[in-house]
Phi, psi and omega in degrees: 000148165330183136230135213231140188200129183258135147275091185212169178280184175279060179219179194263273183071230186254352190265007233245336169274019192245296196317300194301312199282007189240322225272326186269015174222033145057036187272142176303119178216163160247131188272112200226103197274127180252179146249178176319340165280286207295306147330231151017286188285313195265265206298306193304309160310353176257330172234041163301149299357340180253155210247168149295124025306178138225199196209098158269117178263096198038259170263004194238121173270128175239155173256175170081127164312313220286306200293319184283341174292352155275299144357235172355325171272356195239011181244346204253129167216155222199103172079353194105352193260142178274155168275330180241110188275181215266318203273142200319288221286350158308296172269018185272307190276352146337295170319301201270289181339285188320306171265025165268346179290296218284311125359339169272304199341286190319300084051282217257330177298313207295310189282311179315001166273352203267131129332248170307130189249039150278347170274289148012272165350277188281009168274316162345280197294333180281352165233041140204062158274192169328071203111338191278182214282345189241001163310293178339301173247018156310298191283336170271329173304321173287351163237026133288352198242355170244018154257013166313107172277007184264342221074334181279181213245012169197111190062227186222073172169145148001090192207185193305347170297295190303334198263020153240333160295342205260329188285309178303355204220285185341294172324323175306336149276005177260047181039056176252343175249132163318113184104321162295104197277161162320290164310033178278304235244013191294320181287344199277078208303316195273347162269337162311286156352282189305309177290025136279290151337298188283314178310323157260042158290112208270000152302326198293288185324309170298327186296318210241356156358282182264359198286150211210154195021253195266000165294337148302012184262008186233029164283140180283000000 
């Protein structure tokens, strides 16, 4: 194998389903948590126009979340099974999962712009309240996930759909952004369900072992 190295900040964010899909198909990888300096000074001026994540393969860097979290499901395997499957349309509906997950961001990216952070807050908490703007694709994830007869969230075995509802959508109760209460997603059964699932997978399980702050929400 290469030697692979995820570049991201200390947070789950867009890089956390590359970590899981590498970390739970036993592939080596090194995690290189940077900061907000260390962005900015160092890392940006050098590969700009891209952002963070980046994905390093030997000598070659690559950008875009989408690409390296495939990358990682298609090097990654469970059972014997690829986490990013070989046949199209298995994986087109992968493809499709993922970025209906993927969907909160855009929303929820938006309040990090707000200054004051009592406006922040309630632009949060507004949008998943009742009506609100990430209720929508909550709610269509939990019933793509309750006509599953497998529990996984695309056939019947472990693949990059489930480690992206399960890495992308957890953090959101673990009160680590201000304005999100815990309980948004309490209502929601089969994504409860499903993340109750993936967390006792035991790769999963094993991964999350020791995770300490908002990397404690993927605690089994």
């Amino acid at each position: 194998m290469p030697a692979i190295k995820i570049v991201y900040f200390a947070l789950p964010g867009r890089a956390e389903p590359a970590r899981l899909a590498l970390a739970v198909g036993g592939i080596a990888f090194e995690d290189e948590k940077v900061t907000g300096e260390e962005w900015g000074a160092k890392i940006k001026p050098e590969v700009a126009p891209r952002q963070l994540p980046l994905l390093k393969v030997d000598d070659e860097v690559i950008g875009q979340s989408g690409a390296i979290m495939r990358y990682a499901g298609k090097v990654s395997s469970v059972g014997g099974k690829p986490l990013y499957p070989q046949e199209a349309v298995m994986a087109l509906k992968v493809d499709e999962f993922c970025d209906i997950v993927g969907e909160v961001f855009g929303p929820l990216g938006k309040t990090f712009a707000i200054a004051d952070e009592a406006e922040k807050s309630a632009a949060r908490a507004a949008l998943v309240a009742e009506g609100g703007e990430l209720t929508k694709w909550f709610a269509f994830v939990d019933s793509l996930l309750a006509k599953s007869s497998s529990g996984f969230a695309v056939g019947d075995s472990l693949t990059l759909a489930d480690i992206c509802a399960f890495t992308w959508l957890q953090p959101l109760k673990s009160g680590w952004l201000d304005g999100l209460p815990k309980d948004c997603l309490d209502t929601y059964t089969h994504i409860t369900k499903h993340a109750k699932m993936v967390a006792n997978i035991p790769q999963v399980k094993a991964y999350y072992k020791d995770a300490t702050g908002v990397h404690a929400a993927y605690k089994a």
